[in-house]
N, C-alpha and C positions, 0 to 999 in steps of 0.2 A: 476488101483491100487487105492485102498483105505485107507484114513487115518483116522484117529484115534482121534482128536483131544477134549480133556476137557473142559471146562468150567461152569466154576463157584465153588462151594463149592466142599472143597474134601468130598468124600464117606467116609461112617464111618468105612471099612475098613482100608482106610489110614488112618483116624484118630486114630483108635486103632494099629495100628503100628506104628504111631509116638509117642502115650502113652506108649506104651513097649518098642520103643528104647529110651524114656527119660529116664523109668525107669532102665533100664538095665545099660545108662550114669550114674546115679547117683548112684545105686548100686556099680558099680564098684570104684568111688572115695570114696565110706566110705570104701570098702574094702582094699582099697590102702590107705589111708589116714589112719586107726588103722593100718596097717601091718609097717608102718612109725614112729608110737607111741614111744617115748623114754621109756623105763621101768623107774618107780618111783627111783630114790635113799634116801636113808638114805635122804640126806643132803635135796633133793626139798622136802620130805613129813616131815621134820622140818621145813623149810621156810614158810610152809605151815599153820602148826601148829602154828607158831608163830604170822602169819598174823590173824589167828583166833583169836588169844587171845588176840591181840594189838586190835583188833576191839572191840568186846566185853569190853576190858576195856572203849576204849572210852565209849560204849553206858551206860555199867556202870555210868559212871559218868554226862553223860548225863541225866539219869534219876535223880539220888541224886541230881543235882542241879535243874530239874523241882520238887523235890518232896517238896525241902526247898522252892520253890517261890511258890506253892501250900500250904504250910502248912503257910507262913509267910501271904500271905493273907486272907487266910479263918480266923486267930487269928486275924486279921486285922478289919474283917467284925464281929466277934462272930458268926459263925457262926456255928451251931453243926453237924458237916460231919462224916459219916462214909467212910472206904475204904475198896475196894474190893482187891484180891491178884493180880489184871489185874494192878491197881492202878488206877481206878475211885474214886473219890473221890465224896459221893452225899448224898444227906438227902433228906425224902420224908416228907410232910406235907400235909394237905387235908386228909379230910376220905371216902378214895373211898372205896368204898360197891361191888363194881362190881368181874369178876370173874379175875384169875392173866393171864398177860399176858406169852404164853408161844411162843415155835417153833410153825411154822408153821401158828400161829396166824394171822391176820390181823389185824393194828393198827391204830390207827387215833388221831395223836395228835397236840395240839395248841404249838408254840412252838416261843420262842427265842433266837437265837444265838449269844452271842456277846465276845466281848474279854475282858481280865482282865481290860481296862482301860476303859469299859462300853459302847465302840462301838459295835451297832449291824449290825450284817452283815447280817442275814437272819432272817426273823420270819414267822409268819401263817399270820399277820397283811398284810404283803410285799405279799407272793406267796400264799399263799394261809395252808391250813391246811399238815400236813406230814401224805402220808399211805403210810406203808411197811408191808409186812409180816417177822414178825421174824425169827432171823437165816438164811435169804437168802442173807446179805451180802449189803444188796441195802441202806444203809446207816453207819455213821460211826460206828465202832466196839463199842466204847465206849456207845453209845447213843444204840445198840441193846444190852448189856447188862444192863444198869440202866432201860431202860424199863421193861425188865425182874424182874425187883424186885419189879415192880408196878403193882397194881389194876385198875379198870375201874374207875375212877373219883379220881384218885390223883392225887396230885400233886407232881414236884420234882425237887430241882436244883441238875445239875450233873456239876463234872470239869473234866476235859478231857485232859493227858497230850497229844502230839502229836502222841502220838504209839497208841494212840486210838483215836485219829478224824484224823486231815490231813498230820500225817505226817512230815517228814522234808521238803517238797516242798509246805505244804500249800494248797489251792484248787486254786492258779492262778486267782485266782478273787477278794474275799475281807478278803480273811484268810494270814497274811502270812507264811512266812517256818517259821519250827519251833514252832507253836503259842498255848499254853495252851488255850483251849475253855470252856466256860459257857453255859450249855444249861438249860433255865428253861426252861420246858413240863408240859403239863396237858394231859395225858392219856382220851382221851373224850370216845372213842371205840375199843371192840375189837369184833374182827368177824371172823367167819373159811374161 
């Protein structure tokens, strides 16, 4: 009589039937887990609705009072700002001759970040120079559009309420929650 016995790794036969009885397990609880589903009533898809609108009010007002501590300091400094409908707030100065930055670009700029009370948290000085390519996300939203408004050798301060740099959380490091940011940048290059 002879036996039979295994060892070591199972065969990728058993492995693909233990991939299709996982899937099979899981398949089966979403299908049981929507067949479970309470229908919507009137009443939860107003609860709903109204948790919306309570939200949105705050953030309402949350901006109106970043837009008043942005607008009370910039009159503070004299300083001549334009804004975008994002509500970046930035002025450009230097005459850069170069070509604009767009998507897909690649950037390269000298850069300091600090906060309204003229703490700097990051600069080109600290890490070194900032490259990203446009529109890819890899840096804050605010800061990939005011570069967008810029040339190869300008300059530009931008102000940044939190829905456009870090956030209600901040970056955990030297930004806190909540925090309006200052970036002045010098657009040095752009490359494809």
């Amino acid at each position: 009589m002879k036996f039979n016995v295994e060892v070591g790794f199972p065969t990728q036969k058993k492995i693909k039937f233990f991939q299709f009885f996982c899937f099979l397990v899981i398949l089966s609880l979403i299908i049981s887990c929507r067949r479970y589903n309470t229908p919507q009533t009137n009443e939860t898809v107003d609860i709903e609705r109204m948790k919306r609108e309570i939200l949105l009010q705050v953030n309402r007002e949350m901006i109106e009072e970043e837009i008043k501590i942005i607008t009370d300091f910039v009159e503070s400094k004299n300083w001549d700002m334009k804004t975008t409908g994002s509500g970046l707030w930035y002025m450009i100065y230097g005459n850069g001759k170069g070509e604009k930055a767009t998507t897909g670009k690649s950037v390269t700029l000298d850069y300091t970040l600090s906060l309204m009370d003229s703490t700097i948290c990051y600069s080109s000085a600290m890490y070194g120079q900032k490259t990203f390519i446009v529109g890819y996300g890899e840096v804050e939203s605010g800061l990939q559009e005011g570069v967008m408004l810029m040339r190869a050798g300008d300059k530009a301060r931008m102000i940044m309420p939190p829905h456009l740099a870090h956030g209600i959380l901040g970056d955990g490091d030297c930004i806190p929650r909540r925090t309006i940011i200052i970036y002045d940048v010098e657009l040095i290059a752009i490359s494809n």
